[in-house]
N, C-alpha and C positions, 0 to 999 in steps of 0.2 A: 180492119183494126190497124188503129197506128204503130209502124215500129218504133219502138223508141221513145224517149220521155221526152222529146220537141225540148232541150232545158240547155243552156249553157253549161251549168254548175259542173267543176270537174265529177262531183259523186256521183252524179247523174250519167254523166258520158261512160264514168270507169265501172256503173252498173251494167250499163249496155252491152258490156261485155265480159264481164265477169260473173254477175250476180244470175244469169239464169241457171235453170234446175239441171242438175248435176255437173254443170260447169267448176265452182271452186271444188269438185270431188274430184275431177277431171286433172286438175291444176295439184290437188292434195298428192294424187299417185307421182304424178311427175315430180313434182320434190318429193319424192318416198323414195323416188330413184326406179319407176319403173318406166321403163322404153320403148318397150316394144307391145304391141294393139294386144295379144292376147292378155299379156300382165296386165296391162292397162284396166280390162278386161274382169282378170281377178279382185281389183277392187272398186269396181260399180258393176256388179252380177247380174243387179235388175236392168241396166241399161242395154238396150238394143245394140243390136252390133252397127247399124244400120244409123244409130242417131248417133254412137260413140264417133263413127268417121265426118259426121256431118260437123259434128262440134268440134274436133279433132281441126279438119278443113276450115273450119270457123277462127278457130285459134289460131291457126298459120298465118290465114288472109289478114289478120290483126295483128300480128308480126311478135305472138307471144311465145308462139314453139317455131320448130323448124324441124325438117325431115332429111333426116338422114340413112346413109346405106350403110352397116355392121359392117364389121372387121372383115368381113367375110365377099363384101359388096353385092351385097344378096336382098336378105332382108332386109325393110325402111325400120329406122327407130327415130320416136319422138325426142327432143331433146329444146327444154326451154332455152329461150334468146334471154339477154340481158333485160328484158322488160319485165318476161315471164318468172323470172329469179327474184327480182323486184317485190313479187306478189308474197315472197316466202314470211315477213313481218304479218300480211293481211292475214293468211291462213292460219298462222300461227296464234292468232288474235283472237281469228272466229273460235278455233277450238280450245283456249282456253276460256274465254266467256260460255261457250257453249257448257265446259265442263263445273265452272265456276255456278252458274245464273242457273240453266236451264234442269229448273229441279224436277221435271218428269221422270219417273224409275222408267228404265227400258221397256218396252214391254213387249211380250214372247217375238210378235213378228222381227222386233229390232234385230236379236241375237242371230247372229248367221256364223254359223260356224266355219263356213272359208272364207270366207272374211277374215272372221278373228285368228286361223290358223297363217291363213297367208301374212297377216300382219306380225304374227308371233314370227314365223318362218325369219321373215326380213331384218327382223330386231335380235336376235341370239348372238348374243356374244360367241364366235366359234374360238377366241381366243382363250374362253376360260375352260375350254373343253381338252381330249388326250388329243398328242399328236396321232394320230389316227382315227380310223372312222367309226363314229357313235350314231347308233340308229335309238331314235326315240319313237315311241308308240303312245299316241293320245287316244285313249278309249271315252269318248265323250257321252256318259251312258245317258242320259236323257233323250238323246240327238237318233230320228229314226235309222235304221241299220245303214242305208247305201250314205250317209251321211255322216257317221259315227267315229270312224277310224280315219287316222291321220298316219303320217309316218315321217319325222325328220332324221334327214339322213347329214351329219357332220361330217365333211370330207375332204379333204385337200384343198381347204380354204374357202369352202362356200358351202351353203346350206342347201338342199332339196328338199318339196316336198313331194311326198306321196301318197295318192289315193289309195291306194291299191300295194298290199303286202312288196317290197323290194327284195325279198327272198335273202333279207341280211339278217342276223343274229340280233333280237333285239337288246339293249342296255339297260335300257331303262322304259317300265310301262306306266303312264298316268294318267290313272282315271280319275274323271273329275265330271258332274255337271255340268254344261254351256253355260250356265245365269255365274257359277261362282268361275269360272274360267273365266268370263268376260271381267267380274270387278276384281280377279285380280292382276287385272292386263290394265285395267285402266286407275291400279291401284288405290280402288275402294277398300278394298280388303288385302293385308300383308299374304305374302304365301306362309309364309312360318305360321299364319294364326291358319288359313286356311286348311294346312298338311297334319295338325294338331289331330283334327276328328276324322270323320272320314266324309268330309267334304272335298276332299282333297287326295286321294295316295297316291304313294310315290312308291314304287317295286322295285328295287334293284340297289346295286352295290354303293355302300355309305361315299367314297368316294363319285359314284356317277350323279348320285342324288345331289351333291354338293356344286357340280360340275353345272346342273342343268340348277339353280336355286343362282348361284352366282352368275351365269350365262345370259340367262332371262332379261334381259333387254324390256321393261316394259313401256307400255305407249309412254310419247313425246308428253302429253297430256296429264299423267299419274301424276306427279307433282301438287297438280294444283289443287286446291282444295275447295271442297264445294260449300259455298254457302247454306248455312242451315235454315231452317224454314222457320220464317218469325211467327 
């Protein structure tokens, strides 16, 4: 098989390198602001660890990331070059047209709930939170049990998550469905309409509820509005 589309055309060449499958996913994490292979990791979960390096290597050889050693000079972390920052209009583009155009409803395989958690995680405002540490508790009741529970922990300037109980005092508990968690992350649906029924509860002190309602960062994408179907 031939590599490549044999083509002059810049589209063509900036395909060759961009456009195969999980590549702009690839590119998406890294402006998301993740660095390091396992984050990386957290957001293409189906991807091989084995194809994430190869692509990763791919991207370097084309001089779109670079590889660097932590603060610590330990671990390598990925970090886009001036080309790769470049891309940030492109991605931005694919996923408002995607949110815009692409009128297929999710459908169950889509919703992945560490996905949608790690992207919550990353987007929380921890400024509109107390100065000290708030642990939040996602009960995602549809989502089978070892997948179910989430746990954000607010704390001296950065967010965790956790799989598995952090033996802290929880704040505030939110249980909610995956399908309605997801649209109102990618603001299909407001939370205020969603918190009304009990599609939505929110368990804990009027001020924590307020905290985590103005905190909520949702996706880059909410914004935009999706064409209705003629």
């Amino acid at each position: 098989m031939t590599k490549g589309y044999r083509q002059f055309c810049p589209v063509a060449k900036a395909a060759e390198v961009i456009a195969e499958r999980w590549t702009p996913l690839i590119i998406r994490e890294l402006l998301a602001g993740s660095h390091r292979f396992n984050d990386l990791r957290r957001g293409v979960p189906l991807m091989s660890p084995s194809l994430l390096s190869q692509r990763l290597k791919f991207l370097e050889d084309q001089g779109l990331i670079e590889r660097r050693l932590d603060a610590g000079g330990d671990a390598g972390e990925y970090h886009l070059t001036r080309a790769g920052e470049e891309l940030l209009p492109v991605i931005e583009a694919l996923g408002t047209w995607g949110k815009r155009w692409v009128r297929r409803e999710a459908a169950s395989d889509d919703l992945d709930p560490g996905l949608l958690m790690w992207d919550i995680h990353r987007r929380l405002n921890i400024d509109r939170f107390p100065d000290r540490r708030s642990v939040l508790k996602f009960d995602l009741n549809d989502v089978p049990s070892k997948a179910r529970n989430y746990w954000l922990v607010v704390d001296r300037g950065k967010v965790d998550i956790c799989l598995k109980d952090p033996g802290f005092e929880v704040d505030l508990y939110i249980a909610v469905d995956l399908r309605t968690l997801t649209a109102v992350w990618l603001g299909d649906i407001p939370i205020d309409k969603a918190t009304r029924g009990d599609a939505m509860v929110l368990h804990g002190p009027r001020n924590m509820i307020r905290h985590f309602k103005q905190g909520l960062k949702l996706s880059v994408f909410a914004a935009i509005e999706r064409e209705a179907v003629e």
